[in-house]
KOLTOR-173594 format. One record per residue (C-alpha): residue number from 1; x, z, y. Coordinates in nm, 2 decimals, decimal comma, m for minus. Each point is the difference from the previous one (the first is absolute). Layout:
residues N
NODE  zanu      xx      zz      yy
NODE   NUM       X       Z       Y
...
***
This chain:
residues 424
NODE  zanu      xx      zz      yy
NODE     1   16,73   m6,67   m8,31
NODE     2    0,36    0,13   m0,14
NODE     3   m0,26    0,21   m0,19
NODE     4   m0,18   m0,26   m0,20
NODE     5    0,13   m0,14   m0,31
NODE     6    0,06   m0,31    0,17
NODE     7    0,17    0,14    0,28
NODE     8    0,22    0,18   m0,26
NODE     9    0,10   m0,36   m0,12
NODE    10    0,07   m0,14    0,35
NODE    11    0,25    0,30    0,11
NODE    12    0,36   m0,09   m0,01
NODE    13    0,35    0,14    0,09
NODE    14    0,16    0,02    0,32
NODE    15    0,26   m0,21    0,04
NODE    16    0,31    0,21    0,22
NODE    17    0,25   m0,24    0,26
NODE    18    0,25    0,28   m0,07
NODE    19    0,34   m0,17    0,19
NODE    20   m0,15   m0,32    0,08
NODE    21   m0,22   m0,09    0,30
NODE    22   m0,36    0,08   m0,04
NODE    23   m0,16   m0,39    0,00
NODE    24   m0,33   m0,13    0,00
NODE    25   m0,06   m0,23   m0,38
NODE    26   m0,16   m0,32   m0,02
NODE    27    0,12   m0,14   m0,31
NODE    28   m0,01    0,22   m0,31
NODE    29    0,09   m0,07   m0,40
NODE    30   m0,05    0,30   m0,31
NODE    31    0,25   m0,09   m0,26
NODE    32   m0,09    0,09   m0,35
NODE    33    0,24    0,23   m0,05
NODE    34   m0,17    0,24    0,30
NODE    35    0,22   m0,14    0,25
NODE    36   m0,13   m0,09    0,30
NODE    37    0,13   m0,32    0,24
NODE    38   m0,09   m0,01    0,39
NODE    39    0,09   m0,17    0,34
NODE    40    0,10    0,16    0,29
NODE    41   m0,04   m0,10    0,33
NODE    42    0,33   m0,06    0,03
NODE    43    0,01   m0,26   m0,30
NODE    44    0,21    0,15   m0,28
NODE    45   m0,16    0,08   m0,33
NODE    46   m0,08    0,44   m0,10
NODE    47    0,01    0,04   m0,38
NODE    48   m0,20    0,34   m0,02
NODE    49    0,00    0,22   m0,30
NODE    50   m0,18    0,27   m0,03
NODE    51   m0,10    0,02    0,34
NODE    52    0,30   m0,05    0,17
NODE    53    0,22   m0,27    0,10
NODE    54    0,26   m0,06   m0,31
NODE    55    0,17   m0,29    0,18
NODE    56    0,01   m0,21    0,29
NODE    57    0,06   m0,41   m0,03
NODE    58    0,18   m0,20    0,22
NODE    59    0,20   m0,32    0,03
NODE    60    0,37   m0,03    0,01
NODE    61    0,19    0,20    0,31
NODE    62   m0,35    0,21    0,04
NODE    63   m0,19   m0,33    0,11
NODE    64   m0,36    0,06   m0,04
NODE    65   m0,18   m0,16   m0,28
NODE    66   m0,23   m0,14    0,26
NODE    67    0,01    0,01    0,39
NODE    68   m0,36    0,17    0,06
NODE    69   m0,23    0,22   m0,24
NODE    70   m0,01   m0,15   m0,36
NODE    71   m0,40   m0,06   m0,07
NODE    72   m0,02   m0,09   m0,37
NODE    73    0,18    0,11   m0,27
NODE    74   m0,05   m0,17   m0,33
NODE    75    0,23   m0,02   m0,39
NODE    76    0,01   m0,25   m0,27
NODE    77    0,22   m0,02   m0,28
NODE    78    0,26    0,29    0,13
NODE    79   m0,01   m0,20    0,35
NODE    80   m0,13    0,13    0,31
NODE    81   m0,18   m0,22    0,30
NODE    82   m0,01    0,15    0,34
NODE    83   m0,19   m0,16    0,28
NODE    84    0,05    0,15    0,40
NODE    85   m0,13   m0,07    0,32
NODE    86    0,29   m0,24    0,05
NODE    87   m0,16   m0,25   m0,13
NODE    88    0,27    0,00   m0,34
NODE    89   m0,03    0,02   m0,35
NODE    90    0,23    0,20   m0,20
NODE    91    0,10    0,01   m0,40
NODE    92    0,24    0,27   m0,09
NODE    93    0,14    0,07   m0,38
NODE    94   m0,11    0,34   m0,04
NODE    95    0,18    0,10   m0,28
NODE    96    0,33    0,04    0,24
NODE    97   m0,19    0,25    0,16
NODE    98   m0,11    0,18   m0,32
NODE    99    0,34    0,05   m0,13
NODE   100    0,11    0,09    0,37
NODE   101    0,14    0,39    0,01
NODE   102    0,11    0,02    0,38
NODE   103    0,15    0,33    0,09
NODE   104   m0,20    0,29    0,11
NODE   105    0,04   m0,01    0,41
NODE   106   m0,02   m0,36   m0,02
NODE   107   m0,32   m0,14   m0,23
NODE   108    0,00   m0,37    0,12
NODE   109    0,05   m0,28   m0,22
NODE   110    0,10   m0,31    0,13
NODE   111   m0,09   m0,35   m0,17
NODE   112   m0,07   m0,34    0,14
NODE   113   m0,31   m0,19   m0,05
NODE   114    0,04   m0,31   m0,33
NODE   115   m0,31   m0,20    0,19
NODE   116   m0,11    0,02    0,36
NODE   117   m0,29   m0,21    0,15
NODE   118   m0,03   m0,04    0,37
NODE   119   m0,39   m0,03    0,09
NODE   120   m0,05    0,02    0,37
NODE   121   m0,25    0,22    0,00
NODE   122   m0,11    0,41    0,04
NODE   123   m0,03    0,04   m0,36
NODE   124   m0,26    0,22   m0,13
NODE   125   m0,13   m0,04   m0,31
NODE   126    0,06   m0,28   m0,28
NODE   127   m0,16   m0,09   m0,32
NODE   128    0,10   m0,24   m0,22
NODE   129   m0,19   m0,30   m0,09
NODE   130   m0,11   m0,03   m0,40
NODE   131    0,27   m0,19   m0,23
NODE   132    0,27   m0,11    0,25
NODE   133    0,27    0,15    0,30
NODE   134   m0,23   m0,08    0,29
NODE   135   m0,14    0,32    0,15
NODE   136   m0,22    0,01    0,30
NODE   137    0,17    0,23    0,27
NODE   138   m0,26    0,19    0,28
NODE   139    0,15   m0,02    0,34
NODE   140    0,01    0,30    0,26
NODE   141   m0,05   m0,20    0,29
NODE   142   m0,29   m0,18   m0,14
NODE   143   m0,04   m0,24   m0,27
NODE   144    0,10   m0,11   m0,42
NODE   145    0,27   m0,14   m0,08
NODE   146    0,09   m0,21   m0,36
NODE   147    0,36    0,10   m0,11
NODE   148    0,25   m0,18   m0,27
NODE   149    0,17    0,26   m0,15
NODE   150    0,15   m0,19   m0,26
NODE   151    0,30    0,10   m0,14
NODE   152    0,22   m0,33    0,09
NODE   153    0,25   m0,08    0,31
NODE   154   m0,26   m0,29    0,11
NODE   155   m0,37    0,19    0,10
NODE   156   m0,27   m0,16    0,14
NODE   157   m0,10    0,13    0,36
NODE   158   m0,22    0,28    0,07
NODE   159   m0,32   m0,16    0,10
NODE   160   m0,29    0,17    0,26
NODE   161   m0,31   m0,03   m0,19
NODE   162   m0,20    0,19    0,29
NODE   163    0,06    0,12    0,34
NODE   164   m0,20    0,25    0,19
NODE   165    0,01    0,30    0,21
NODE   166    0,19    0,35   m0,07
NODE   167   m0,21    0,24    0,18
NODE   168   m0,29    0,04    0,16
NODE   169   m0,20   m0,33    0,19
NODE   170   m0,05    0,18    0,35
NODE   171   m0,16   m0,34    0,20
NODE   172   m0,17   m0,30   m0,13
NODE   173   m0,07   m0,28    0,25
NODE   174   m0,18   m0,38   m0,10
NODE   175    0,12   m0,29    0,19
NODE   176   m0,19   m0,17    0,25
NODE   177    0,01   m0,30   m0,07
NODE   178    0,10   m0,09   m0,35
NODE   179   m0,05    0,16   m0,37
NODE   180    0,31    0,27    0,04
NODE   181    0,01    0,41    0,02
NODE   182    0,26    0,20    0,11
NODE   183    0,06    0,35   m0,18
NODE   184    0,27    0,23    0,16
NODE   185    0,13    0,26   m0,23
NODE   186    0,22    0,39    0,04
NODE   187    0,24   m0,18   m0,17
NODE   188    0,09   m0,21    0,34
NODE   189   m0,14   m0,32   m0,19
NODE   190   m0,19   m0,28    0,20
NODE   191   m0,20   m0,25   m0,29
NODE   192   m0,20   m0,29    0,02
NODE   193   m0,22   m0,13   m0,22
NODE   194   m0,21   m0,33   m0,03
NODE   195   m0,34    0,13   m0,15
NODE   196   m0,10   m0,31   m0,05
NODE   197    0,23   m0,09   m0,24
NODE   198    0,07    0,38   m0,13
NODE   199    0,35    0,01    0,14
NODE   200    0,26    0,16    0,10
NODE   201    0,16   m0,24    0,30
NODE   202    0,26    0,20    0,15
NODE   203    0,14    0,38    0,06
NODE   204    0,26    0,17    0,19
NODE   205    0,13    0,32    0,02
NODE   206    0,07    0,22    0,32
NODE   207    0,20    0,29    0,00
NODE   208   m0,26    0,26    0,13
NODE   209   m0,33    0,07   m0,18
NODE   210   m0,31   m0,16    0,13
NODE   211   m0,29    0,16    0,18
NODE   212   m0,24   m0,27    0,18
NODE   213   m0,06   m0,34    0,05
NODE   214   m0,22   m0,24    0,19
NODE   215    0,02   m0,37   m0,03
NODE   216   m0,08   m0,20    0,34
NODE   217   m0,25   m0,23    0,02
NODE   218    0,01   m0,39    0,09
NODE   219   m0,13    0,06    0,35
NODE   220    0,30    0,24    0,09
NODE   221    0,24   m0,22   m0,18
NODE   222   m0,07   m0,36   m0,14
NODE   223    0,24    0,05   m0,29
NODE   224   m0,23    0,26   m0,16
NODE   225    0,30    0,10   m0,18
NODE   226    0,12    0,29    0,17
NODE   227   m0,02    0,37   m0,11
NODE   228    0,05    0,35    0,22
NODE   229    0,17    0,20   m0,23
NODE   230    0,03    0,43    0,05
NODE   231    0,24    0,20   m0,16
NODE   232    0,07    0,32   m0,08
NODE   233    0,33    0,02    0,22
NODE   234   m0,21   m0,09    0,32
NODE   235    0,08   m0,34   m0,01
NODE   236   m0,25   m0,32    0,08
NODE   237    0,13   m0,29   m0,21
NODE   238   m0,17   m0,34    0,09
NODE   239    0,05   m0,24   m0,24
NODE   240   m0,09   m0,36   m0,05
NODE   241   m0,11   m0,10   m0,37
NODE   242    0,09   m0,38   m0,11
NODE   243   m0,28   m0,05   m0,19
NODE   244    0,02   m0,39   m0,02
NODE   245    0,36   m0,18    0,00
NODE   246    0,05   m0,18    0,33
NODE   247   m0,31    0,25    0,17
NODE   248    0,20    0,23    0,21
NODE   249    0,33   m0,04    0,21
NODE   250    0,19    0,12   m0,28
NODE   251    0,02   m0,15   m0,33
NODE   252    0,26    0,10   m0,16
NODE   253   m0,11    0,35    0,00
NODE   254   m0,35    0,15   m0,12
NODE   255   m0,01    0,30    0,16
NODE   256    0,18    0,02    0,37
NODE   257    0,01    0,29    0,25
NODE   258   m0,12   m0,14    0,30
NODE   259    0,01    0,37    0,20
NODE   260    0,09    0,33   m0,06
NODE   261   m0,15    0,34    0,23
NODE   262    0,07    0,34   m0,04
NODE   263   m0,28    0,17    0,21
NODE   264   m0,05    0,31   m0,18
NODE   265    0,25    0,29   m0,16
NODE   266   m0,19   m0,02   m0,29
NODE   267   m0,23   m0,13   m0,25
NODE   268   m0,22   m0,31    0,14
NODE   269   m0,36    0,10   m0,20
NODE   270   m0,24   m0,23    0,23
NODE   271   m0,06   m0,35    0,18
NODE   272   m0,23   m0,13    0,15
NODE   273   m0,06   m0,31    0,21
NODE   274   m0,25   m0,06    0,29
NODE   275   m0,35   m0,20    0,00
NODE   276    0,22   m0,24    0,29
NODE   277    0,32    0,00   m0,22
NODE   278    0,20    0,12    0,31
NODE   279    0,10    0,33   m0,09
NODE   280    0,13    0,13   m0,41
NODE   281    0,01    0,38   m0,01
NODE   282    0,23    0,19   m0,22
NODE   283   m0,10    0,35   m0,11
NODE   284    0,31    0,25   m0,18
NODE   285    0,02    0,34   m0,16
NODE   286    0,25    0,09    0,36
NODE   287   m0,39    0,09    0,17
NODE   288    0,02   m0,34    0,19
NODE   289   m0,15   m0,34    0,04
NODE   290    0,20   m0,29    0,15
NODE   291   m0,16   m0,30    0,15
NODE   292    0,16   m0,33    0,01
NODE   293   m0,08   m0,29    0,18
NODE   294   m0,09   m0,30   m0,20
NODE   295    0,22   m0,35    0,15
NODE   296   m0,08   m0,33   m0,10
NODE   297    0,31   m0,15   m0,03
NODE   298    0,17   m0,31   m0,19
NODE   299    0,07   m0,03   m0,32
NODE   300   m0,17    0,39   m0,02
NODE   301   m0,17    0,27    0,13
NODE   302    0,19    0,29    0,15
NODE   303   m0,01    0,34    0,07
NODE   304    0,04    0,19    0,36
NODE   305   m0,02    0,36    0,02
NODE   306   m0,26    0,12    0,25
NODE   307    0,01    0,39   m0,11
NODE   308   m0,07    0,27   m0,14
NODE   309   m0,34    0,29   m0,03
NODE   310    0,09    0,31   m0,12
NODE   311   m0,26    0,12   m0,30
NODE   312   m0,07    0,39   m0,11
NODE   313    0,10   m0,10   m0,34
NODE   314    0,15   m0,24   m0,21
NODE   315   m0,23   m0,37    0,01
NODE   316   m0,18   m0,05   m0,30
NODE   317   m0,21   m0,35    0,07
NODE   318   m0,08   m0,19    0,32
NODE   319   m0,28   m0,23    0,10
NODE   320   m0,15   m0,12    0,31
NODE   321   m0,34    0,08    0,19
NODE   322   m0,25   m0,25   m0,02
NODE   323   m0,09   m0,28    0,27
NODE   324    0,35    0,16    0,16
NODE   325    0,34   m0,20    0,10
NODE   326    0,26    0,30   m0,06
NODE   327   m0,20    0,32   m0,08
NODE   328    0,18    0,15   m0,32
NODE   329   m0,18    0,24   m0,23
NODE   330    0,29    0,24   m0,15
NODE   331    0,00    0,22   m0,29
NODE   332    0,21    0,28   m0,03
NODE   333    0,08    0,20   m0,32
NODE   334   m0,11    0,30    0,12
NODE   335   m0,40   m0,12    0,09
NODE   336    0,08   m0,14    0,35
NODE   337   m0,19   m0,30    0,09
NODE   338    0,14   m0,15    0,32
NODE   339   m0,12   m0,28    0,23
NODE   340    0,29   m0,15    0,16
NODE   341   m0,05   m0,28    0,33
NODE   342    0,36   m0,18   m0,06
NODE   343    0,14   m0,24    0,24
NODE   344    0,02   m0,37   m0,12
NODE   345    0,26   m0,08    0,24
NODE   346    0,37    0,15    0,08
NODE   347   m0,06    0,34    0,30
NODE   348    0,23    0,09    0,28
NODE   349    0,09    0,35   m0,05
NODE   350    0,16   m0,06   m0,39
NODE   351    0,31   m0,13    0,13
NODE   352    0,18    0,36   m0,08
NODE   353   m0,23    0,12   m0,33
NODE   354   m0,24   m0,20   m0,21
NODE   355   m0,21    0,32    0,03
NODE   356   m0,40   m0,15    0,15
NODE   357   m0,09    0,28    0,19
NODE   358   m0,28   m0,12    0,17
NODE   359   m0,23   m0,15   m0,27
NODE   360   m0,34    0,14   m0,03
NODE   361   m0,01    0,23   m0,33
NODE   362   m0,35    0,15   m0,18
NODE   363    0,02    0,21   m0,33
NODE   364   m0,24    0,10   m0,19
NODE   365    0,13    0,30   m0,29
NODE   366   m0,17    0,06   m0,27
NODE   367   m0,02    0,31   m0,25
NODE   368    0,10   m0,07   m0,38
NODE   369   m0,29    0,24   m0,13
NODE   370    0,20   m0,09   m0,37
NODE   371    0,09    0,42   m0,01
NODE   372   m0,31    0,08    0,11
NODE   373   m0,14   m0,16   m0,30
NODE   374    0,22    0,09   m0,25
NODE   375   m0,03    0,37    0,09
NODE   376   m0,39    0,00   m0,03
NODE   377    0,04   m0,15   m0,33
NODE   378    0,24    0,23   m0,12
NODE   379   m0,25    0,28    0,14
NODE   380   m0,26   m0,15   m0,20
NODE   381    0,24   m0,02   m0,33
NODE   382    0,05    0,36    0,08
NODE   383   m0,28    0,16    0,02
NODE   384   m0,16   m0,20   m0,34
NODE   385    0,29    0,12   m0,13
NODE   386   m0,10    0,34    0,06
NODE   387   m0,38   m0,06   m0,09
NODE   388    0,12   m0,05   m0,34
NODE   389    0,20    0,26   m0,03
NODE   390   m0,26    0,26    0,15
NODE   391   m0,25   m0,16   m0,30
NODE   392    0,22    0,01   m0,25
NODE   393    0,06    0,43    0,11
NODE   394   m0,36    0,01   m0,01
NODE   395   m0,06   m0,12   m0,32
NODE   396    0,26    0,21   m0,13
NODE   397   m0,14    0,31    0,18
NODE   398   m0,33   m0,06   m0,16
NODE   399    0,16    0,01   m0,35
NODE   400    0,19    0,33    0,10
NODE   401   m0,37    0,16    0,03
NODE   402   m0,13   m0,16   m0,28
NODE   403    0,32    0,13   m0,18
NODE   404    0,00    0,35    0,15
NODE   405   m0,39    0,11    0,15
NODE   406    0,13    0,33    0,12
NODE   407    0,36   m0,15    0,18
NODE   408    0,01    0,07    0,33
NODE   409    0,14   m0,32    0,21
NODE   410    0,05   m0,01    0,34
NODE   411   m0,16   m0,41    0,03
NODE   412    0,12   m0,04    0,38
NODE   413    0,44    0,11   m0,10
NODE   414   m0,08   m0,20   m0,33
NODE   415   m0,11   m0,34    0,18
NODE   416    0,22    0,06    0,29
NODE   417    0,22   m0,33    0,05
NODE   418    0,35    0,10   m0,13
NODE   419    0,21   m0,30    0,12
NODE   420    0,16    0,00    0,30
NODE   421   m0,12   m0,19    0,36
NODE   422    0,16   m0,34   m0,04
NODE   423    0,16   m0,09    0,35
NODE   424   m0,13   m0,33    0,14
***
């Protein structure tokens, strides 16, 4: 592309770290005077010129200008606004820096900020809304924010106008027995919502990024507010949801760990739960599923480990064999289909390991014929490729004898293939 006029436009210099630490930049500013402003993941401001770093802005005694990469950079009226992960809003005068001259082996300047804001958020981005100082803010662990950046001692506080994930939705489970989903996020985020009346009713925030979820039905436990959670740490988080004030055993919370497992060394990436609701099955990236026995206790359900099945690969999905108490149907990443007869109730011999040695395994493998297809198909490309070249050669080699009757050419070197054998 660098070839095309366009791509001519689109090249630019490279910028050189020289001294300072080589960073990753979020937040960037071009000055009209070819200057260039950046973050840093460290949260000090580079001034660049002519592709390398002229200064480096900090606060007084070589605080940073903000304590986590700076993600927005923007200038009005010879003031500069920087916005950083740590949730605060920074104006600096930036004509102290412009008439800065710090010495050679030293090129930091050191001001304080005239205005600082204090959002409580992940900053990202802002833009400002038309005609006033409000400006809505995008938080980095999910959601929009409406900020009062006025310049006065008395602000009005930041208001969330929106909540939502950060990341990726990895499980999505519908209650039982009322209007409410459950979405679990990477971003460790548990939400639920009342789809009835298009709302958000209440989130929480674990410190480990989601993987799976299953919420347990009515029959298991009467509540019908209680959630299985796996994360990526190998944890099983079981959590009761206080979806109605006064419903469960805990009001004053909405969200309330009722148990917490750690049956595998890593990722959980599958549950399931039986047709007769006495065994849940945990399946993890560790090459192992873990059952656990289902106990119908007051006010909750519980967990009690039973065991574990070692797998040939890491557990993609499980399900359960039709017109069958405890026969599990496991997929493994690398094509392995198992049937698995689990035990339902605690066995002698895993008083020393959890390892069920004596359950009856069947696996079916199957063969990914994915390269098998894409080499035929490249064959395919291949040899049309060389079909046109052969007829192109050919027409050319009839205009050679038109050209020149009384040429001698040798036709079999002159359509010979000249390319070499492509490996595949």
């Amino acid at each position: 592309m660098s070839s095309t006029f366009t791509g001519l436009k689109l090249q630019g210099e490279l910028g050189r770290f020289g001294k300072t630490e080589i960073s990753d930049i979020v937040g960037i500013l071009p000055l009209p005077d070819e200057k260039v402003l950046s973050g840093c993941q460290w949260g000090n401001v580079l001034v660049w010129e002519a592709g390398l770093i002229k200064l480096e802005v900090c606060r007084k005694a070589r605080k940073p200008c903000h304590d986590g990469p700076i993600t927005q950079i923007l200038m009005r009226e010879g003031e500069v606004m920087t916005a950083g992960l740590d949730g605060r809003i920074r104006i600096w005068f930036w004509e102290t820096v412009e008439l800065a001259d710090p010495p050679d082996d030293d090129r930091f300047v050191e001001i304080e900020p005239i205005m600082e804001f204090r959002i409580g958020a992940e900053l990202m981005c802002l833009v400002r809304r038309q005609g006033d100082f409000q400006w809505y803010a995008q938080d980095g662990s999910g959601g929009i924010w409406l900020c009062d950046l006025t310049p006065a001692h008395h602000t009005e506080p930041p208001q969330q106008l929106f909540k939502c994930h950060a990341g990726t939705i990895v499980a999505v489970q519908a209650s039982p027995v009322s209007s409410h989903v459950a979405t679990l996020g990477m971003d460790g985020m548990l939400c639920v919502y009342d789809y009835g009346k298009r709302e958000l009713l209440l989130s929480h925030r674990f410190q480990c990024a989601g993987q799976t979820m299953i919420w347990l039905p009515p029959t298991l436990d009467p509540t019908g507010a209680i959630l299985v959670l796996g994360f990526a740490d190998g944890f099983l988080r079981t959590v009761a949801v206080n979806l109605h004030d006064g419903h469960l055993s805990y009001p004053e919370n909405r969200v309330n760990l009722i148990q917490l497992l750690k049956p595998h060394a890593q990722s959980v990436t599958a549950l399931g739960l039986n047709s007769r609701e006495t065994i849940l099955v945990s399946g993890s990236e560790d090459k192992t599923i873990f059952v656990h026995r289902c106990v119908r206790a007051s006010p909750h359900v519980t967990l009690e480990p039973i065991g574990l099945v070692y797998t040939p690969s890491a557990v993609t999905s499980i399900s359960w064999k039709p017109d069958t108490a405890s026969t599990a149907l496991v997929g493994c990443r690398h094509g392995q289909l198992l049937e698995v007869e689990l035990p339902e109730t605690s066995v002698e011999y895993t008083t020393i390991s959890y390892h069920l040695r004596h359950v009856e395994i069947r696996q079916l493998t199957f063969q990914s014929v994915k390269s098998e297809i894409k080499r035929d198909l490249r064959v395919a490309e291949i040899e049309k490729r060389k079909q046109e070249k052969r007829a192109r050669k050919l027409q050319t080699l009839e205009r050679l004898r038109i050209e020149n009757p009384k040429a001698e050419i040798n036709e079999e070197a002159f359509l010979a293939d000249s390319d070499e054998e492509e490996e595949l």
